[in-house]
N, C-alpha and C positions, 0 to 999 in steps of 0.2 A: 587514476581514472578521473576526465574530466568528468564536470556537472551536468553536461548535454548526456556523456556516457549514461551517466546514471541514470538518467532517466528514459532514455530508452527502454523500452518495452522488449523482454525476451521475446526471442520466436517463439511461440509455441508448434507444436502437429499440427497440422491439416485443417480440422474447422474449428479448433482450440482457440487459434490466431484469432476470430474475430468473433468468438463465442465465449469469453475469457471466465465469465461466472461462473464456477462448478457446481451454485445449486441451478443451473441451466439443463445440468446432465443428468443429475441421478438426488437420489435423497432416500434415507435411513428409516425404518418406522419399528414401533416399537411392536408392530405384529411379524417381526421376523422375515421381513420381505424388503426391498431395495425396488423402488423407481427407477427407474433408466431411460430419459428422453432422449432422443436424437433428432432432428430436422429431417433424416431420409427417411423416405417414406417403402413400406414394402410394396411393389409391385408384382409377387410372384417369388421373385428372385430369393428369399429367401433368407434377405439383408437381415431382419430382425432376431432370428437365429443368431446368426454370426454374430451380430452386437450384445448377445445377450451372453455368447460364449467366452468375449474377449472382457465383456465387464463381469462375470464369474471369478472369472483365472486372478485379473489382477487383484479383487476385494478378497479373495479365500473365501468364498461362496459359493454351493449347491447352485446349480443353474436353475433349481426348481426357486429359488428364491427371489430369481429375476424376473420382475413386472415390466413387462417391455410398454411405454407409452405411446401411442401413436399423436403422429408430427401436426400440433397443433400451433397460430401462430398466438395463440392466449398464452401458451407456457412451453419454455423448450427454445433451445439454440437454433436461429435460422443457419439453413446448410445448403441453400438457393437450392438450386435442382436435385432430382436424383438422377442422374444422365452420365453417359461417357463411362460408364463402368468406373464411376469414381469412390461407390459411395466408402465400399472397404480402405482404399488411401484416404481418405479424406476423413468420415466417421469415425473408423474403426481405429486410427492412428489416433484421434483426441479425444477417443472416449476412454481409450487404453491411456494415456494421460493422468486424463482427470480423477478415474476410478484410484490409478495409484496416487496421488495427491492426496485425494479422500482416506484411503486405507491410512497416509504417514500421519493427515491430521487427528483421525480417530486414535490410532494407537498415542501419539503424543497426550491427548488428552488422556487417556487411560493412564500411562504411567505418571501424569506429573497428579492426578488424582491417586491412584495408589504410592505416592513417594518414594517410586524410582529411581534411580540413579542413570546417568547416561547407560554407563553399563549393561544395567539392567534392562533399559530400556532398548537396548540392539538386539536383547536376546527374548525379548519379545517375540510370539507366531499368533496368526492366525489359522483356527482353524472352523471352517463354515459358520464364518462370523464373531466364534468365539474368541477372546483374548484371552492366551495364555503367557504366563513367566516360566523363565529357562527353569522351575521344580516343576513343571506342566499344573501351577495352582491356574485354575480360571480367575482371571481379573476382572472382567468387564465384558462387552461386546458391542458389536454397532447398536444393538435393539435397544440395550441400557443406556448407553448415549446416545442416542439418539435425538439428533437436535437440530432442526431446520437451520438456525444461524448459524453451525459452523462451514457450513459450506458456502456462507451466502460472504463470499469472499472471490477474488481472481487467482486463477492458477498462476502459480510462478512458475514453475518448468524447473523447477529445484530438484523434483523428485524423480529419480529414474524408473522404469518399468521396469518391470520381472525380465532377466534375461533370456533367452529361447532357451537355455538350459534346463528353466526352471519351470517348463509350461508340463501343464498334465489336462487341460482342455483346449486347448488349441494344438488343432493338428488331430484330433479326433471327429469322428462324423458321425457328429450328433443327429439326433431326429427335428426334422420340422417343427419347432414350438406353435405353430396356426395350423398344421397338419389334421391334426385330428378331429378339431371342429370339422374341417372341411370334406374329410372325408365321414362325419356321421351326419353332414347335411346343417348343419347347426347355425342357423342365421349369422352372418358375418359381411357380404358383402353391400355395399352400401344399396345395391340393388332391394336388397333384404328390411330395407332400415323403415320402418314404422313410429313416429311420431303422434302425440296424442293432438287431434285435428285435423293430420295430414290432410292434406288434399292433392289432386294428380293433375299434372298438368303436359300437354303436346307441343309441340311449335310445327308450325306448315313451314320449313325452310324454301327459299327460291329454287326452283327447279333446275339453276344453270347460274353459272358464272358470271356475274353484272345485269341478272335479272331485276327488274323491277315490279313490283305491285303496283296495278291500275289498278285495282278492283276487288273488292271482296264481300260478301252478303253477310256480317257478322248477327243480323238477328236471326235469321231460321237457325243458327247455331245455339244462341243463345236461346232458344228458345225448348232446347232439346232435353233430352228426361237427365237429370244427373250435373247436368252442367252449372257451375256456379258464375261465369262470366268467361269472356274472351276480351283478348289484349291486341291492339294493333299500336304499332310505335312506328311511323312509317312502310318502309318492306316487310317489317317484324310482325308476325303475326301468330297468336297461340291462343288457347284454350285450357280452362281450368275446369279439373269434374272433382265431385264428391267422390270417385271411383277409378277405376285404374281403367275398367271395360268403358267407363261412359266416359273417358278422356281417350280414348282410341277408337270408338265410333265418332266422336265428335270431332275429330282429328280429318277421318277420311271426307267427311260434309266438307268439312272446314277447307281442305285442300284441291277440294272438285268446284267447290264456288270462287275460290281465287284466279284471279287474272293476271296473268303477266305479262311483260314485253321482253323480250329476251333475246337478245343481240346476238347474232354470231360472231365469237371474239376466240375461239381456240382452233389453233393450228392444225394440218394434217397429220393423224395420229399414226401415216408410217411414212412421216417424213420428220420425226423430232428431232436428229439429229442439226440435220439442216437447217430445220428452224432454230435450233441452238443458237450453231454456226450462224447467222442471219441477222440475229437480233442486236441492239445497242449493247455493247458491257460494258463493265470496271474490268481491267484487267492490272492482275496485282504478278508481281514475281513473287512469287511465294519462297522459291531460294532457292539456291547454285554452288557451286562448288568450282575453284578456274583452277586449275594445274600450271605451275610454272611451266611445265615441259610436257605440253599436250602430245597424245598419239595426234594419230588420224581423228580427224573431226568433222560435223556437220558442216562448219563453215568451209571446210575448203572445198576444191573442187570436185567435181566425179572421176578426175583426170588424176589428181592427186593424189587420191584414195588407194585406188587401183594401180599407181605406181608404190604404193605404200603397202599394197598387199592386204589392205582393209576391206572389207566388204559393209555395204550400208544396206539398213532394213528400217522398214516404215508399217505401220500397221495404225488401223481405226478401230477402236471399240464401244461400244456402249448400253445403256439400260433403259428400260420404260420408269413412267413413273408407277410409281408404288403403293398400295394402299395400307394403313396397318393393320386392317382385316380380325380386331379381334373379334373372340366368339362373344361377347357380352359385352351388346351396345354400352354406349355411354351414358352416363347415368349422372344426375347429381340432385341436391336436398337445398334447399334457401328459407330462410323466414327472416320477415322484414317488422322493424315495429317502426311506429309512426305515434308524431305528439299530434294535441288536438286540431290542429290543422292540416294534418294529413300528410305533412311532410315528413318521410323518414328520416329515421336520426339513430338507426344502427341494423347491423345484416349477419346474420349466422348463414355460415354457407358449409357445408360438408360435401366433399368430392373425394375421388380416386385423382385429382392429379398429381403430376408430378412435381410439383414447386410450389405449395400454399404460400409462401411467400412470393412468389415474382404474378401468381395469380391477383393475389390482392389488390398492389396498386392499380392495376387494370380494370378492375373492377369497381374501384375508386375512382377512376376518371369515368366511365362511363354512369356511374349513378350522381355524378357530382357531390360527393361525399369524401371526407377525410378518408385516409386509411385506416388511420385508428376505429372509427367508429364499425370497423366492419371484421369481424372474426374468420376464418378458416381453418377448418377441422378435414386432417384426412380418414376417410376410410376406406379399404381395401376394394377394389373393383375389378374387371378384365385387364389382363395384360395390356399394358400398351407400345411397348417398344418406341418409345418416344412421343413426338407430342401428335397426339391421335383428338380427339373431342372432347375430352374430357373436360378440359379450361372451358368450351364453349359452351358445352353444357353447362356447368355453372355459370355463366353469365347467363343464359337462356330460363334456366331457373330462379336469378333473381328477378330478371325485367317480369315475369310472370308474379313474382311471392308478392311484390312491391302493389301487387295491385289487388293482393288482399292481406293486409298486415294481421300482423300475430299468427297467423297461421300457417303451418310451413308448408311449402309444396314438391315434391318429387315429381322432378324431371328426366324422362326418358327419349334417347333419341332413336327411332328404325333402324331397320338393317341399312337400308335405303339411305337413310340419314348417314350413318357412320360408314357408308361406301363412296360415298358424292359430295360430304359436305366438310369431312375433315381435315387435313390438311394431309397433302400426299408428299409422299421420299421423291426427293428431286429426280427428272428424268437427269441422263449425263450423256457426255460425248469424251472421249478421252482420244486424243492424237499421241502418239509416239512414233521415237524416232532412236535411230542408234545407230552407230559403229563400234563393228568390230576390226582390230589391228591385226597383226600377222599373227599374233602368238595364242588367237582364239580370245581376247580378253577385251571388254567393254571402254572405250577409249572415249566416248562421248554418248551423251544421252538426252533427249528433250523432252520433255510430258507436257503435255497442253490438256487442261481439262474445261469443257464447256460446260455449264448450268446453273440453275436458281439456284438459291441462296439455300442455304440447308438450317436455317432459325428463325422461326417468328414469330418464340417466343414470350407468354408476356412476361411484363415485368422490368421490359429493358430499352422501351421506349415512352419517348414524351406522350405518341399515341396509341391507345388500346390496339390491338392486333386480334380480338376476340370475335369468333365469326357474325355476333348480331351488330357490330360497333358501327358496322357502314351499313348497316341496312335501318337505324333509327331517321327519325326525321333530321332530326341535326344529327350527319351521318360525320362520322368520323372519318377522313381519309384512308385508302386503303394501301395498306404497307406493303413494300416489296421487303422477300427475305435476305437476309445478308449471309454471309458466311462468321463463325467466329474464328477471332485468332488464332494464329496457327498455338500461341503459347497456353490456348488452351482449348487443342487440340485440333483446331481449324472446321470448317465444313467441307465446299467442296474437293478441297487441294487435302482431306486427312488424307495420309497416308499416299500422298501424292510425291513425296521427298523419297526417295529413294534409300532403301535399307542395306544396299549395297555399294560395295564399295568399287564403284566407278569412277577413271580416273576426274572426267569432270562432267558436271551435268547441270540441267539447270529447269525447274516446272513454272508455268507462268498456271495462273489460277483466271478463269474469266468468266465473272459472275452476270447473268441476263439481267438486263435493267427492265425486263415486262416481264410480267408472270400469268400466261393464262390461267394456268391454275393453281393453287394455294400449297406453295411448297413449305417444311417446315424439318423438323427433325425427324426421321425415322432411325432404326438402331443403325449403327456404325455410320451415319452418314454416309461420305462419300469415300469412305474405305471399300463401301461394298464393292463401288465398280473401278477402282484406283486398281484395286490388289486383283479384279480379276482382269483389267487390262495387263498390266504390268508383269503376273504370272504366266499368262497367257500369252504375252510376247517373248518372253525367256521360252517357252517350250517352241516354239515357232523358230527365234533362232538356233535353239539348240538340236534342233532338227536338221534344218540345213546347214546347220555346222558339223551335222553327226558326231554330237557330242549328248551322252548319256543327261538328261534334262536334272538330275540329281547333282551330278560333277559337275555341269553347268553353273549351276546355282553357287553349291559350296566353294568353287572358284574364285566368285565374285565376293563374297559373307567370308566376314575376317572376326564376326562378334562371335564367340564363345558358347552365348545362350543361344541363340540363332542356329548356329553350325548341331548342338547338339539337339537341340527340337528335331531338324530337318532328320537326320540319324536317326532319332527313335522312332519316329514313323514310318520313314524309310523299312527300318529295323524290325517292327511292327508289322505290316504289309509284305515282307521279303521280298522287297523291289528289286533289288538284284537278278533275282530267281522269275518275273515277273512272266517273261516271253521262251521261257524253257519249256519244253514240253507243248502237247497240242494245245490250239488254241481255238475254247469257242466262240463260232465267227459273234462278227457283232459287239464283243467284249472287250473292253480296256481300261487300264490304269493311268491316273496319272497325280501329278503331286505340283504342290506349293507350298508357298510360305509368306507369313509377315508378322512382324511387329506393330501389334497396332497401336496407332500414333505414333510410331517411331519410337515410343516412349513407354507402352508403359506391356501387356502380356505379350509372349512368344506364343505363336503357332504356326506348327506346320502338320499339314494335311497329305492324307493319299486316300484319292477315290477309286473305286470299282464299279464302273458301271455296262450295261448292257444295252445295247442300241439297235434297233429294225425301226420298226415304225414311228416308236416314240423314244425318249433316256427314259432309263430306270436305272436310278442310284441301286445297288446292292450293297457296298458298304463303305465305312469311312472308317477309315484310321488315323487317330488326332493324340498330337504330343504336345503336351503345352506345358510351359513355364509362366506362372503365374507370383513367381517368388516364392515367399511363407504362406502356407496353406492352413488356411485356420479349420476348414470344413474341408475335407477330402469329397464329401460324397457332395456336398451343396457346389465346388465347384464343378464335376461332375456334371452334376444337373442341369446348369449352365452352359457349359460347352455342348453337351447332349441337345440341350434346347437350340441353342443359337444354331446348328448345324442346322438340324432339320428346319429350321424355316428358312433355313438359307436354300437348302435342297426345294422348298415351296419356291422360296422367290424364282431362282435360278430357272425352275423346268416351267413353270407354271404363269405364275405372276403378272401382270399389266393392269392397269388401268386402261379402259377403253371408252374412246370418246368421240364424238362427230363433231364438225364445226359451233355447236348451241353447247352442249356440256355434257359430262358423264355419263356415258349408259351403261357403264357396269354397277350393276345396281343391286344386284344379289349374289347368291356363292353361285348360280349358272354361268355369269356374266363373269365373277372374277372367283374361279376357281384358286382352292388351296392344296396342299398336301393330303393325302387321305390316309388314316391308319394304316391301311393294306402297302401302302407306297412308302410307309417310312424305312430306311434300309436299317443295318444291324449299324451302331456306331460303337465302337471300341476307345475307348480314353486313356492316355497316360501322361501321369502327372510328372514333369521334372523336379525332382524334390528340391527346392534353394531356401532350406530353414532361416539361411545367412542373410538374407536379402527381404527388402520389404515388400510387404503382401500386395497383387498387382490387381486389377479388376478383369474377371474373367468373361462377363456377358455378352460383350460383342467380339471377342480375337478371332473369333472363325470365321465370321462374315466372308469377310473378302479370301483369306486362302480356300474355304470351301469350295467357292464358284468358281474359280479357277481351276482347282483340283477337277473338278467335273467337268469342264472345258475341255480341259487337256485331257481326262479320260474319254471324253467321243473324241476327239480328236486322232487319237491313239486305236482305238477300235473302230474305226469306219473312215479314219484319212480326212473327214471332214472338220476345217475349224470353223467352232461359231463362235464371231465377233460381236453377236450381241443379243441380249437377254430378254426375253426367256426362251429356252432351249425346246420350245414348243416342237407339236408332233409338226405342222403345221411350216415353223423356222425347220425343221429337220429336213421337210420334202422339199420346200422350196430350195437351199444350200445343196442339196443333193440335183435337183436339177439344175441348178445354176455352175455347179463342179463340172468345170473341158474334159472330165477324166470321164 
């Protein structure tokens, strides 16, 4: 081995690789309980469970012994987002790592303090902590060593994990560890969080898109019962009360004495498509595949095709934008201290976001402060499904705390607020195209997708991306969103590569260089409307192919995991059997599939739904391959979840807006799913012990909405090309149908 050799760095798992210190992860105490940091933060999902299962199994520890830490960036491995359904490959792979690392070093230490022998020391076990020798005498335990320095070392990757033979918590479905609080009411979310001084504080956001402030009468505010002072920084405008009620009367003053100017700068909201199609882009080839020995192709003639026995199909799809509509505004906490001149010189900030870390530097550029000098702590908030308000609301909470030091302030954003000012799931346009050759089989294929950028995230540019950053006096330029790499996992073009196996194909990706309105990440990206284009064009050809949309599919899918997802659901639903027997009008099935990211869970879907006036989902039947299943029920829960608000988006969903900015501005305006409309959803798990565990949060997205596609489609002859499946979209398609 040369000397370069050696000093290379093993690979470590997942976030191991750039998290290498194991007292980063977890740490030993002599009151019989184990610390377990991670960088992901819970949103719901359940992640802190799992991570508290997997670092159980590998130490030989009770999981009641596991103190699960939440993701602070003062102590604990950064593990940049919790996004992409990564956090189980990424966390869960190097916390299972590091835990066995820690268990070989404690045990070593225990044997070479009891004068062990190698021998002896193989036939060492743990049991819930305890160290036992091959006479079962207890030796030692973590609690008795217990020793902050030994961990305060780099993993080396020497140490193997438990084999799947060996698990006896993993692959069992545990209960919720945050559960219970939640269900006996028990103060937890950061909504909840009371500080000693607190104070409360509003922001008047701009009414529209590239609004600016003329005007505002800050002293009859300042003048009001409760209020301790209001802030104007430019556009940026807020108020501070002793009280939660006297910072929300001061709020509505606050916002009826403002003036604005406000441009008309946003497109026709049932022409987005086109305005897509319209706009300046980047257009990337996102990838292709050439065949030495092409069938029939789009390049060749119409002449040629048709002497070739080919037939060629074209079809447009697309989505509104999106809002992520959770039920509990945004929320976050700041306290700022200042030396005697008033200048800060450090900032606590506590949020529900998703990335303490990639928030921070953002929030260092706009306080013009190091990063060091400024803390972020997460605490548990509303769902977000991506990047919602959350980051903005912490930013909106410091420029407010900063202008009364020591004392922290909680900040809350309106419905109003978190409807119009957060950043929405990109509108999309998707083009497709395809031939088929003589033998019924996909000979050529082209996907063109149009839209914003699906990231604008902070953290990852030289400029803040945070919603008050352009609206200061010294305003910060306003970002356009990007897409990220396809290699890690892309934006618009996810799931835009083709999952089949086509003889050659090729997706060009084309990102808008204007954004009227502030696109960002919402869940699955641009899988949602990829997969229900690209489903939804396989059932359309296999229609007039008159070819079973099932047989269609498995035709083309030569992967293994893929072929038997689509089987169990199928298998699940009794597709076969589907159109036997009478059929009530109005009623229909239908199915899809994908891989999301190409890379990482299988799912496939079969809906049921019923159609007159408006859809109504009835039921869903979902097979998913997620790999090694740590939590049977948490994954579960997950695909359960991600359905149904797929079924929201799908029937329901848009953002609505006039030429000036947003007027959906309440649940009237942008209606959700309602209890009474949730359908029945059935799960089955593809068991793959063998395989590493995949993330399950978002794989339904896009096959769900297809699957419901293709079930109106299927019950009433009508296809809808684009989302949402409104009562509305249903009457217009149906009058616009020659039939």
């Amino acid at each position: 081995m040369s000397e370069n050799d050696a000093k290379t760095p093993v690979v470590l798992p997942g976030s191991l690789q750039t998290n290498r210190r194991l007292s980063q992860w977890l740490a030993f105490h002599a009151d019989g309980c184990v610390t377990v940091r991670t960088g992901k933060v819970d949103l719901g999902q359940g992640i802190s469970t799992v991570l508290a299962q997997i670092a159980a199994e590998e130490l030989d520890v009770t999981l009641a012994r596991i103190r699960m830490e939440r993701a602070s960036t003062l102590l604990g491995p950064n593990e940049g987002m919790t996004s992409g359904s990564m956090s189980l490959q990424d966390s869960g792979s190097a916390l299972r790592q590091a835990c066995a690392e820690a268990r070989a070093i404690y045990l070593d230490l225990a044997a070479k303090q009891s004068g062990l022998t190698p021998n002896q020391r193989a036939q060492l076990f743990v049991l819930d902590g305890d160290f036992f020798s091959h006479a079962d005498e207890r030796i030692a335990s973590y609690w008795t060593l217990a020793d902050d320095v030994l961990l305060d070392l780099e993993a080396s990757g020497s140490t193997k994990p438990k084999s799947v033979t060996e698990y006896t918590l993993t692959g069992q479905s545990v209960p919720r560890l945050d559960m219970p609080g939640k269900v006996l009411g028990q103060p937890d979310f950061i909504h909840d969080m009371v500080l000693p001084g607190q104070l409360y504080g509003r922001v008047a956001h701009p009414p529209s898109p590239g609004a600016v402030l003329l005007a505002v009468a800050l002293d009859g505010i300042n003048a009001l019962p409760g209020v301790v002072t209001t802030v104007r920084d430019g556009s940026f405008i807020g108020v501070i009360a002793e009280t939660d009620y006297a910072a929300v009367q001061a709020l509505k003053k606050l916002a009826a004495s403002a003036r604005w100017d406000e441009p008309a700068t946003l497109p026709d909201m049932h022409a987005v498509p086109a305005f897509l199609r319209s706009q300046p882009v980047e257009t990337t080839l996102a990838g292709e595949r050439k065949s030495a020995a092409p069938g029939p192709s789009l390049a060749a003639s119409e002449a040629l095709r048709t002497a070739e026995g080919a037939q060629y199909f074209k079809a447009s799809y697309a989505r509104p934008f999106l809002a992520h509509a959770s039920i509990g505004p945004s929320c976050a906490l700041a306290r700022c201290q200042a030396n005697g001149n008033g200048e800060i010189t450090s900032v606590e900030v506590w949020t529900h976001s998703q990335g303490i870390y990639n928030l921070r530097p953002d929030l260092a550029l706009v306080l013009g402060l190091p990063a060091a000098q400024i803390a972020v702590q997460h605490v548990p908030g509303a769902g977000c499904y991506g990047h919602n308000g959350a980051d903005d609301a912490a930013c909106d909470a410091v420029l407010l705390a900063r202008a009364v030091p020591g004392r922290p302030v909680q900040l809350q954003w309106t419905r109003e607020d978190e409807l119009t000012c957060a950043p929405f799931g990109a509108a999309m346009a998707v083009d497709l195209q395809a031939v088929v050759d003589a033998d019924g089989r996909i000979s050529d294929w082209q996907h063109d997708v149009w839209s914003n950028g699906h990231s604008m995230r902070p953290g990852r540019s030289s400029t803040p991306v945070l919603h008050a950053a352009a609206l200061l006096e010294k305003p910060f330029p306003r970002q356009v969103a990007i897409n990220m790499p396809l290699a890690s996992g892309g934006g618009a073009e996810r799931n835009a590569l083709p999952s089949y196996d086509f003889t050659q194909w090729r997706t060009h990706a084309h990102r808008a260089l204007s954004m009227p309105l502030r696109t960002s990440a919402l869940r699955s990206l641009g899988a949602h409307c990829n997969v229900f284009a690209v489903e939804s064009f396989l059932d359309e050809m296999a229609e007039q192919l008159g070819v079973d949309p099932l047989a269609f599919r498995l035709r083309h899918l030569s992967d293994e995991r893929g072929r038997a997802v689509l089987n169990a659901a199928a298998a699940m639903a009794d597709w076969s059997n589907r159109h036997i027997g009478e059929r009530r009008e109005g009623s229909g099935m239908g199915i899809a599939y994908a891989r999301y990211k190409n890379t990482s869970a299988y799912c496939a879907v079969v809906a049921a739904v019923h159609a007159e006036a408006e859809v109504r989902v009835e039921q869903l039947w979902i097979a998913a391959d997620v790999g090694l299943v740590v939590n049977p029920d948490g994954v579960r829960n997950q695909i359960e979840g991600g359905a149904i608000q797929t079924v929201s988006w799908v029937l329901k969903e848009a953002v609505q807006f006039d030429r000036t900015g947003v007027t959906s501005r309440s649940w009237e305006d942008y209606p959700i799913l309602r209890f009474s409309e949730v359908p029945k959803v059935d799960v089955q798990l593809v068991s793959r012990p063998g395989d590493k565990s995949l993330g399950a949060g978002e794989a339904t997205h896009g096959p769900v909405a297809a699957a419901i596609a293709n079930a109106v489609a299927d019950a009433l002859g009508l296809r809808m090309r684009q989302m949402p499946l409104s009562a509305d979209a249903l009457l217009q398609a149906a009058l616009a149908d020659p039939r």
